[in-house]
LOBA-467042 format. One line per 10 residues: number of its first residue (from 1); their letters; for each residue y, x negated, z of C-alpha. Coordinates in Angstrom, 1 decimal, padded with zeros to 4 digits. Layout:
N
NUM	a	Y,X,Z ~ ...
***
This chain:
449
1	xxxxxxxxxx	-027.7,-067.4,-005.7 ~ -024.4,-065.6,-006.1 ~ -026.1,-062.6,-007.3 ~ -028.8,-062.7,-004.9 ~ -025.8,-062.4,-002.2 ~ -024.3,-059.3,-004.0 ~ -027.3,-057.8,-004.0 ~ -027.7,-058.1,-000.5 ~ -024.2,-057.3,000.4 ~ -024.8,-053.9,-001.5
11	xxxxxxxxxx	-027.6,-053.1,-000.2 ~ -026.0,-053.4,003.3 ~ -023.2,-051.3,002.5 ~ -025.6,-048.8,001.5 ~ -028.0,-048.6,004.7 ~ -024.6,-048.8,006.8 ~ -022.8,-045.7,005.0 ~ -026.4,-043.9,006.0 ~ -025.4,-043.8,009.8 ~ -022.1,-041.8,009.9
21	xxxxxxxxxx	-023.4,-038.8,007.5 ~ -026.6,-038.4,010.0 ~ -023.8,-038.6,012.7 ~ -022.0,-035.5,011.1 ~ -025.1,-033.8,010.4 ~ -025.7,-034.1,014.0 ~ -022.5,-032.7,015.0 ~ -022.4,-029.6,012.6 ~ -026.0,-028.9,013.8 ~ -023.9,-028.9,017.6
31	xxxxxxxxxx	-021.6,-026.2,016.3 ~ -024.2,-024.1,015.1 ~ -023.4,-021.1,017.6 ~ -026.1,-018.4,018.6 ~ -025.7,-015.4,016.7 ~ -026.8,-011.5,015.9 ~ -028.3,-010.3,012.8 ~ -030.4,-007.4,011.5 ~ -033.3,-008.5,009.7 ~ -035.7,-007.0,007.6
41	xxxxxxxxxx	-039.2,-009.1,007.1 ~ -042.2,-008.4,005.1 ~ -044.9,-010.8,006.4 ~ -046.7,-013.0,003.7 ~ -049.5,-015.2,003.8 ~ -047.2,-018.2,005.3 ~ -046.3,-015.6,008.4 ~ -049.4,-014.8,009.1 ~ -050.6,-018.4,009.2 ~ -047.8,-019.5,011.4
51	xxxxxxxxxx	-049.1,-016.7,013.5 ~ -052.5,-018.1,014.0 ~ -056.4,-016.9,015.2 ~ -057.2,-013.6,013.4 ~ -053.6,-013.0,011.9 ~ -054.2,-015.9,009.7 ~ -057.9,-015.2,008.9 ~ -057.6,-012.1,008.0 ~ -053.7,-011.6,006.8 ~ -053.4,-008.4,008.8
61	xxxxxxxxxx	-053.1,-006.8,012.7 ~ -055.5,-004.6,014.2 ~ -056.3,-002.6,017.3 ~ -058.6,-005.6,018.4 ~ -055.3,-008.1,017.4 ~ -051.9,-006.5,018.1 ~ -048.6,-007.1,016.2 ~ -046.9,-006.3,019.4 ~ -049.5,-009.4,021.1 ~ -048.3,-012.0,018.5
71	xxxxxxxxxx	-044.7,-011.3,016.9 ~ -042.7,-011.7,019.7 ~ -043.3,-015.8,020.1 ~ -043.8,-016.1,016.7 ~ -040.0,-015.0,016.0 ~ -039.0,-016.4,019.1 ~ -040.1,-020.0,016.7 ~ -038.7,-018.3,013.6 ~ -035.4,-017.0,015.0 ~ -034.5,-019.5,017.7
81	xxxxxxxxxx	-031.0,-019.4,017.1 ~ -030.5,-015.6,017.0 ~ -029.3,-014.1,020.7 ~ -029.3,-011.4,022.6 ~ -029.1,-007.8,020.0 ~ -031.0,-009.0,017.0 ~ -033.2,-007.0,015.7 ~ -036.3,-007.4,013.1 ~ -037.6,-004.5,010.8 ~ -041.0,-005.8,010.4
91	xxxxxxxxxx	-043.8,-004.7,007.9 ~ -046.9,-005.8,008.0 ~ -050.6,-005.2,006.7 ~ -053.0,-003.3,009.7 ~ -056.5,-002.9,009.5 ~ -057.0,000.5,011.0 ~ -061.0,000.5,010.2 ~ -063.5,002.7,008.0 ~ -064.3,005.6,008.4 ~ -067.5,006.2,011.0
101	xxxxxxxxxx	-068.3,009.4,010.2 ~ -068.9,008.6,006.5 ~ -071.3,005.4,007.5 ~ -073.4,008.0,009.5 ~ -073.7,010.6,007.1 ~ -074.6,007.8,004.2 ~ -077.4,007.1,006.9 ~ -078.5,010.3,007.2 ~ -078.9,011.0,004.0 ~ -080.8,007.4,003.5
111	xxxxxxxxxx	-083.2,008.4,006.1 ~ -083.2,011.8,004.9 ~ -084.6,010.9,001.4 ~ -087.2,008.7,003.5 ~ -088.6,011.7,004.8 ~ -090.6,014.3,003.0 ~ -088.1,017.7,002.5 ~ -089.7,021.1,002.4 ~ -087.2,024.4,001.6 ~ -089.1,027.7,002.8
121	xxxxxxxxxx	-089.3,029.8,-001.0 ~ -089.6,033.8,-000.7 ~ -093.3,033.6,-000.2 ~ -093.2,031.0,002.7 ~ -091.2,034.3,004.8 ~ -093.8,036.8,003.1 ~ -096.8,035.0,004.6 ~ -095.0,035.0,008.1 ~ -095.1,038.9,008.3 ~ -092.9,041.7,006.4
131	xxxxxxxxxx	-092.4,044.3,008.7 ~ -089.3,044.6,010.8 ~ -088.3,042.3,012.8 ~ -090.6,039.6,010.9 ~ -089.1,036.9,008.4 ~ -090.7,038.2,005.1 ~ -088.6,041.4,005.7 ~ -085.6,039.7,004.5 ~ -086.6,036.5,003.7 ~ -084.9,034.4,006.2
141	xxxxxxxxxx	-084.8,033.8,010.1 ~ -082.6,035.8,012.4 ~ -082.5,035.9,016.3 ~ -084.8,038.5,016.0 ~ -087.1,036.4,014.0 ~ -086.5,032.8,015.4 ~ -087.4,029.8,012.9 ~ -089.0,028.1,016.4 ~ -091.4,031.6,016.6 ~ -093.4,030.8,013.4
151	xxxxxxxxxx	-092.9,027.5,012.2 ~ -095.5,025.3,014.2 ~ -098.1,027.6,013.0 ~ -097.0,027.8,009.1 ~ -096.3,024.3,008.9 ~ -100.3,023.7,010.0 ~ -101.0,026.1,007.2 ~ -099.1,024.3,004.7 ~ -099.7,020.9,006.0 ~ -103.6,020.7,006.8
161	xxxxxxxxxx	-103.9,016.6,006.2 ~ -100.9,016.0,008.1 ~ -100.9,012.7,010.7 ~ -100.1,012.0,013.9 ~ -096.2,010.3,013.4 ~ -095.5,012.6,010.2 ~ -092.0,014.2,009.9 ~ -090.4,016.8,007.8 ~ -087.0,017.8,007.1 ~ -087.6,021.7,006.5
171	xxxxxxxxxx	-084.6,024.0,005.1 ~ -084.5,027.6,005.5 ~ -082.6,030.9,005.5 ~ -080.9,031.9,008.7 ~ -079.2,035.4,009.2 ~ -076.1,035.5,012.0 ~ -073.5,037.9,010.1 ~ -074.2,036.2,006.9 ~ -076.8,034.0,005.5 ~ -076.3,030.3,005.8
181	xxxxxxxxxx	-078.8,027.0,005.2 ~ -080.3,025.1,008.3 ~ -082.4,021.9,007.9 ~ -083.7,020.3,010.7 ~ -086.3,017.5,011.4 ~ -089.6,018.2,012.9 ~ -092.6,015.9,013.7 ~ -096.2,016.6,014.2 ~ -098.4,014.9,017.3 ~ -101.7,014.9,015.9
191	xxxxxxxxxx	-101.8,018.6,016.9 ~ -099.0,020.6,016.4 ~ -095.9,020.6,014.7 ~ -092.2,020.6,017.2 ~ -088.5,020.5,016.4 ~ -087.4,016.9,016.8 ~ -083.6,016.0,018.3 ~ -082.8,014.5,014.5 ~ -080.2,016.6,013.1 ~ -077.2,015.7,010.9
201	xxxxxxxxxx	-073.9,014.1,012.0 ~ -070.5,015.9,012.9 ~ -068.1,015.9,009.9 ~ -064.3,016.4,011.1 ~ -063.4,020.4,011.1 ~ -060.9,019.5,008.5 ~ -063.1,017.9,006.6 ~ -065.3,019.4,003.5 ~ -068.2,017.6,002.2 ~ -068.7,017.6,-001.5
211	xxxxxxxxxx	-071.6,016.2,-003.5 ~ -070.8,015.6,-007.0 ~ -073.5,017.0,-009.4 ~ -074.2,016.7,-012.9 ~ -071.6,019.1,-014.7 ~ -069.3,016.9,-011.9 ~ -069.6,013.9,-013.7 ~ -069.7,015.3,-017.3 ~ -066.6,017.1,-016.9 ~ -064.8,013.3,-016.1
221	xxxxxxxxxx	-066.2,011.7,-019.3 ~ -067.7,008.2,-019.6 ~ -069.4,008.7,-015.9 ~ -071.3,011.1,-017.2 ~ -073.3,009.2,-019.6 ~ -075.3,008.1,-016.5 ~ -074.2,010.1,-014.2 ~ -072.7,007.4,-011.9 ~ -069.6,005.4,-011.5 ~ -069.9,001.7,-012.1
231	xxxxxxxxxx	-067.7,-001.7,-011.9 ~ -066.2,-000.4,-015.2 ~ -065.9,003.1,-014.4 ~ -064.7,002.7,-010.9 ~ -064.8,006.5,-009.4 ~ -060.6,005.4,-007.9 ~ -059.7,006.2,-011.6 ~ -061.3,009.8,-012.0 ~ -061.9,011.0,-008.7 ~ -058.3,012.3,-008.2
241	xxxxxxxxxx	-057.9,013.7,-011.1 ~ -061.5,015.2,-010.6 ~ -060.2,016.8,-007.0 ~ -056.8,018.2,-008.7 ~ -059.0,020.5,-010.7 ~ -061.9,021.0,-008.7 ~ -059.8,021.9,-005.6 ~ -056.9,023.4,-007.6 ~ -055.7,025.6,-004.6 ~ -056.2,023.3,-001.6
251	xxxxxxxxxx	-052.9,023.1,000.6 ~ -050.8,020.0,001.8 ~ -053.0,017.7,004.1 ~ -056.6,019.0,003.4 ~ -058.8,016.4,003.2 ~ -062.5,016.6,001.1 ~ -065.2,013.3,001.6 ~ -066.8,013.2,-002.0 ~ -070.5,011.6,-002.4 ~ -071.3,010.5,-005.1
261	xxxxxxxxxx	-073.3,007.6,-007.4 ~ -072.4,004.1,-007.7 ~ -074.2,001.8,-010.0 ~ -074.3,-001.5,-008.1 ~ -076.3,-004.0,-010.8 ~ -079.7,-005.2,-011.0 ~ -080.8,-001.7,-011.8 ~ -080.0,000.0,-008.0 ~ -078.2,003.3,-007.8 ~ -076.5,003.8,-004.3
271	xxxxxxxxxx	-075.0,007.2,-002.5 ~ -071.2,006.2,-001.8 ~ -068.6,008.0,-000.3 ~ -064.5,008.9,-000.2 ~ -062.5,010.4,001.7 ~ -059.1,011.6,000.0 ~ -056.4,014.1,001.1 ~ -053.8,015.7,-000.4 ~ -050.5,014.1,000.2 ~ -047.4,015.4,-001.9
281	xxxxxxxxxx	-049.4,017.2,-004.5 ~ -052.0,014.3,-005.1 ~ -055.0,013.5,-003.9 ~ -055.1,010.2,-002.3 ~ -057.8,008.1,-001.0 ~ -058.1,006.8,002.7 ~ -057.2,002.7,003.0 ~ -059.0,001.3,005.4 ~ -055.7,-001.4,005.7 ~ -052.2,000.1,005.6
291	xxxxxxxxxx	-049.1,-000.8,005.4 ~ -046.8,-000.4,008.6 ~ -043.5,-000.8,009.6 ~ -041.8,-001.9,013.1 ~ -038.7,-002.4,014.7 ~ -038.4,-005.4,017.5 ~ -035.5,-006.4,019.0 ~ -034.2,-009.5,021.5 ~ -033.5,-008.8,024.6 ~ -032.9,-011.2,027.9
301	xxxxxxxxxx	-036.5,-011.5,028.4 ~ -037.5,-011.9,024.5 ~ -038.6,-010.5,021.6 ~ -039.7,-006.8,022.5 ~ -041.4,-003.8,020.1 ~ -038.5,-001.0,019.4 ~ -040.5,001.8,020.2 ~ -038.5,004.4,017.5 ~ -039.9,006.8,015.7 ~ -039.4,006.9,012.1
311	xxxxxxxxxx	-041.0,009.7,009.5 ~ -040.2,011.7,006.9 ~ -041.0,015.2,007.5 ~ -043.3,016.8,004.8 ~ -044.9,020.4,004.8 ~ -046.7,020.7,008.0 ~ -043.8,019.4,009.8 ~ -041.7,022.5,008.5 ~ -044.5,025.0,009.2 ~ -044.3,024.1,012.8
321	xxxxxxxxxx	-041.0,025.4,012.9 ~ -041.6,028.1,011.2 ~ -044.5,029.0,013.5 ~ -042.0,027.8,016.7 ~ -039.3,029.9,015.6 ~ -041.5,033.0,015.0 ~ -042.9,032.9,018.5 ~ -039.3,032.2,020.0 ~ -037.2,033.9,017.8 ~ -039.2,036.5,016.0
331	xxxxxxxxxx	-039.8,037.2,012.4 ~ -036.9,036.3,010.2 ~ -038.8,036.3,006.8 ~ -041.3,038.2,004.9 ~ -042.9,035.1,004.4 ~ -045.5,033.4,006.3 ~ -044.7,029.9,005.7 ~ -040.3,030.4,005.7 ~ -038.2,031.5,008.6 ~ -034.2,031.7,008.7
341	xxxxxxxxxx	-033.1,031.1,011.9 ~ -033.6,027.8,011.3 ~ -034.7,028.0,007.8 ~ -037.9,025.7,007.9 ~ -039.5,026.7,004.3 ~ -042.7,024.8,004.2 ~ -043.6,025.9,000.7 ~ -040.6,023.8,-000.6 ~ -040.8,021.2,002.9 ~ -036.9,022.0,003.1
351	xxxxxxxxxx	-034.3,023.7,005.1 ~ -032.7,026.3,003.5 ~ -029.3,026.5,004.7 ~ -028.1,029.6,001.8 ~ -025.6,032.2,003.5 ~ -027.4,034.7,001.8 ~ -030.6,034.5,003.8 ~ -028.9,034.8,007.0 ~ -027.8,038.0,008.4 ~ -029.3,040.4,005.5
361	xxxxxxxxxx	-030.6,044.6,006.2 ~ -033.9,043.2,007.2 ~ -033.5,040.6,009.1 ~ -030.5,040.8,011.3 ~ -028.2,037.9,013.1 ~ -025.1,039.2,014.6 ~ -024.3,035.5,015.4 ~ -023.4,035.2,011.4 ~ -021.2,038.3,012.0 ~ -017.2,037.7,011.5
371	xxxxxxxxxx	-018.0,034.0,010.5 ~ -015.9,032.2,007.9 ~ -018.1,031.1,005.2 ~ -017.3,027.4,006.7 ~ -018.0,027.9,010.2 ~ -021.8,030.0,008.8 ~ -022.1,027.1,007.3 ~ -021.8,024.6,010.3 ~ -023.9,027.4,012.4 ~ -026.5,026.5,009.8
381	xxxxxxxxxx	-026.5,023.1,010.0 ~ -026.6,023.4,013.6 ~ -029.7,025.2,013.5 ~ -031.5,022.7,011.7 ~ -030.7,020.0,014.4 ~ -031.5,022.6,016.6 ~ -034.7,023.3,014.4 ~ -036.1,019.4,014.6 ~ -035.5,019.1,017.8 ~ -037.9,022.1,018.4
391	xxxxxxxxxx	-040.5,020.1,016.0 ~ -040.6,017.0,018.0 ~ -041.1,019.3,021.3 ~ -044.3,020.4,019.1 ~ -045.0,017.3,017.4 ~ -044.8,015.2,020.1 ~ -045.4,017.0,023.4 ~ -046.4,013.8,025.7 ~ -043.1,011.7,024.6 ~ -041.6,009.2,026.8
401	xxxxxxxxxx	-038.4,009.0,027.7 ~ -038.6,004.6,027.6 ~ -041.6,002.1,026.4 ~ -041.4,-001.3,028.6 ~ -037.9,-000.2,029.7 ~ -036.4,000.6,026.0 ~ -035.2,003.6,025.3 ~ -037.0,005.4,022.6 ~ -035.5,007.3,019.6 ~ -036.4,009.2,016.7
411	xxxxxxxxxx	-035.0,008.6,013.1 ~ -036.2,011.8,011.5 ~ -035.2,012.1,007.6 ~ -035.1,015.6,006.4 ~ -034.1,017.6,003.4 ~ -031.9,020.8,002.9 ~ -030.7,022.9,000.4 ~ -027.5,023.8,000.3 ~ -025.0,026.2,000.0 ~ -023.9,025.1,-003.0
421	xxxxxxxxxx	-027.1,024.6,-004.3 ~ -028.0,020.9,-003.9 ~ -030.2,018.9,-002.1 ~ -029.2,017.2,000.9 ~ -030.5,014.6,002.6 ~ -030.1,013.6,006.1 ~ -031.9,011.1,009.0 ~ -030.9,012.6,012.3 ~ -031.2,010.3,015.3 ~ -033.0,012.1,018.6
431	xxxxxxxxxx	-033.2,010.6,021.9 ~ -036.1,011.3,024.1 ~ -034.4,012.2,027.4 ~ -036.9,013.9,029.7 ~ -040.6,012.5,029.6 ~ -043.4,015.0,028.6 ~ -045.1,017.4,029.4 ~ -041.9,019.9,028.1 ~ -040.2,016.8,026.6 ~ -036.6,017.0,025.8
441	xxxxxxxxx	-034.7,015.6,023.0 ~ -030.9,014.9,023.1 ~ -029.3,014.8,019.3 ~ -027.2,011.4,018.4 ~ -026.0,011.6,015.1 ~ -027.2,012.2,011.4 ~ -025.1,015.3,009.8 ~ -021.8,015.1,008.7 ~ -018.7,015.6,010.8
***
C-alpha cells in the first residue's frame, strides 16, 4: 500500500512539473519578434505538394499554372513570421512545352510516306518538250516553264490507272537564280490531276533540318549496326558529339533539329526528332522543363514577384554592342565581331579594356589623349557601363520602368580583360528609368570605386 502511494505521488509530481515548461514554451513563442531575412529556396517535392492542384501533380509551373499565381500564399504559410523587406530567391522546375514545329514536321513526314512519292528524272523534262523555253531544255521548271504548265498532262501519261481520291507527292527541279528541290502534293478527281493546298510545315529561319543517313550513323559506332538509336544506345549520348563534327564551324546560338531512327521494341522503327543549339561551344539539346530562378519579396500587401533581370551575357550579347557602337560611333576595329570604344569582343564574349587598343594610328580617340594611364583606365571602365547600358536599350527595347508597382532592375554579370592581363568579373546593377519605346537605363553599382 505504501508503495502503491509512492507511486502515485510520483507520478503526480511528474504530470504537475509538465504545466510550467508548456507555460515557458508559450511565453518564448510570445517573444518571437517579426523579422527580415534573405532566403534562397529550391522547391522539392514537399513544396510543391504544400502548393497544391497542378504544382503537386506535376512538380513544376507552367504558362497554364504560374509561380507568380501560387508562391505568394504559399510563403505567406511558410514564412509567417518574416515582415516587411524579406525577400526569397526561388528556383523552381517550369514546363515551358515541346516543341510544335517538330510534332508537325514528324506528321508530315508520316503522311508523307503514306502517300506515293514521284521525283521527275531527266527524261520526265525531255518528254515535256526541249526547246527553249520548255523543261527538257534544262531539265527542270523555271518561270518560263511553270511546273503548273505541264504537270496535269504528264502525270495522266505516267499515271493511266490512276483513281478518283489518288494523291502524289511529286519532287522536281526548279530554276530561280539557282536550282533548288520543290515537292508538293497533288490529287487527281477522276479526270485530271491539280496542285492540292498540302505542303510542308514552316521550320524556324534559324533553324536547319538535318536527316541523319547511313554514313551518319556509322561514323557514331554501335548505332550503326542497325542504323538506329535504341533504349541502349540512346541518340543523347552521340548526337552532340555527332553535331561538334558534323557542324564543325557553326557559331554561338545556331540551332540544327536532327531526324533520325529510334528503335522502340516489338520490332517498330520510328522517325524522332531533336532540336539542339550551340551554347558555350557544345551542342545542347532543348528541355522541354527548365530550371528557373525568381526573386519575390514582402511588401505591405504580401508576397510579390521581383521583377529583376538577371543573365550572364555570352556572345550575342557582345555582338550587339559591337554592331550598336559601329552604327553610333563608327568603326573602331578591323574586325567585324570587336569594337574599342567600348571594347565588346564577341569572339572572346569579353570587354577588352587594354590601353593599347584605344587611341592607336588607325583608329583614333582624342578622348585617351593626355590621360594618365589610371584615369584611361577608369575611361575604359566607364565605357563598358556605358557599353551594357547601350545592350539593354537593344536587348530589351519595350522595358518597363515598374511591374505591379516595383521597381525593376537589371543584375547583368559581365567579363573583362584587363589591363594587366586578367580576367575580371563584374555584375552591374541597371535601373530601368524611362519605360520603352527608347527605354533608359540609370547605372547603380557593380565596378569598383
Amino acid at each position: 500500500m505504501k508503495k502503491l502511494l509512492y507511486i502515485a505521488s510520483f507520478l503526480a509530481l511528474t504530470f504537475t512539473a509538465c504545466d510550467p515548461m508548456e507555460d515557458t514554451y508559450d511565453e518564448l513563442d510570445g517573444l518571437r519578434e517579426p523579422y527580415t531575412q534573405d532566403i534562397e529556396l529550391t522547391l522539392g517535392a514537399e513544396d510543391y505538394a504544400a502548393i497544391g492542384g497542378d504544382a503537386a501533380k506535376y512538380k513544376s509551373f507552367s504558362k497554364y499554372d504560374l509561380a507568380a499565381d501560387n508562391l505568394p500564399d504559399y510563403f505567406a504559410d511558410k514564412y509567417a513570421t518574416l515582415e516587411t523587406g524579406s525577400s526569397v530567391m526561388v528556383t523552381y522546375a517550369y514546363y515551358r512545352g515541346g516543341l510544335d514545329y517538330l510534332y508537325d514536321y514528324l506528321d508530315y513526314l508520316e503522311e508523307l510516306d503514306a502517300i506515293t512519292a514521284y521525283t521527275l528524272s531527266t527524261a520526265d523534262y525531255d518528254s515535256m518538250g526541249t526547246d527553249s523555253g520548255e523543261p527538257g531544255k534544262y531539265n527542270n521548271f523555271s518561270d518560263d516553264a511553270p511546273a503548273a504548265d505541264y504537270l496535269p498532262d504528264f502525270l495522266l501519261g505516267k499515271y493511266p490507272d490512276a483513281a478518283d481520291g489518288d494523291e502524289l507527292a511529286v519532287t522536281y527541279k526548279y530554276y530561280d537564280g539557282s536550282v533548288s528541290e520543290i515537292t508538293e502534293f497533288w490529287a487527281f478527281d477522276g479526270s485530271v490531276w491539280a496542285k492540292t493546298s498540302k505542303s510542308a510545315p514552316e521550320v524556324p529561319e534559324d533553324v536547319t533540318i538535318y536527316e541523319l543517313e547511313s554514313a551518319d550513323y556509322d561514323s557514331m559506332g554501335a548505332p550503326g549496326k542497325y542504323n538506329n538509336f535504341s533504349g541502349s544506345d540512346a541518340p543523347e549520348n552521340y548526337l552532340p558529339t555527332f553535331l561538334g563534327i558534323k557542324f564543325a564551324y557553326a557559331v554561338e546560338g545556331e540551332k540544327v533539329a536532327v531526324l533520325y531512327k529510334y528503335y522502340a521494341g516489338g520490332g517498330v522503327t520510328e522517325t524522332r526528332a531533336k532540336e539542339y543549339t550551340l551554347t558555350d561551344g557544345v551542342w545542347v539539346e532543348y528541355q522541354s522543363t527548365i530550371s528557373m530562378t525568381e526573386q519575390y519579396i514582402l511588401t505591405a500587401d504580401g508576397w510579390v514577384f521581383d521583377p529583376t533581370i538577371v543573365f550572364t551575357m555570352v556572345s550575342d550579347d557582345y555582338q550587339m554592342i559591337v554592331d550598336y557602337s559601329v552604327a553610333n560611333n563608327g568603326v573602331t576595329s578591323k574586325y567585324p565581331d570587336s569594337e574599342y570604344y567600348y571594347g565588346a569582343s564577341a569572339k572572346y564574349s569579353n570587354f577588352d579594356l587594354r590601353l593599347k587598343n584605344r587611341n592607336t594610328e588607325d583608329y583614333p580617340m582624342p578622348e585617351f589623349d593626355g590621360l594618365s594611364d589610371e584615369d584611361a583606365i577608369a575611361l575604359t571602365m566607364e565605357r563598358m557601363k556605358e557599353g551594357v547600358a547601350a545592350l539593354l536599350t537593344v536587348k530589351y527595347p519595350n522595358a518597363v520602368t515598374q511591374v505591379s508597382g516595383i521597381d525593376v532592375f537589371y543584375l547583368v554579370d559581365v567579363k573583362a580583360y584587363k589591363e594587366d592581363l586578367t580576367d575580371g568579373y563584374y555584375t552591374l546593377k541597371f535601373q530601368c528609368t524611362k519605360s520603352g519605346p527608347n527605354p533608359e537605363f540609370t547605372y547603380i553599382e557593380g565596378l569598383p570605386e
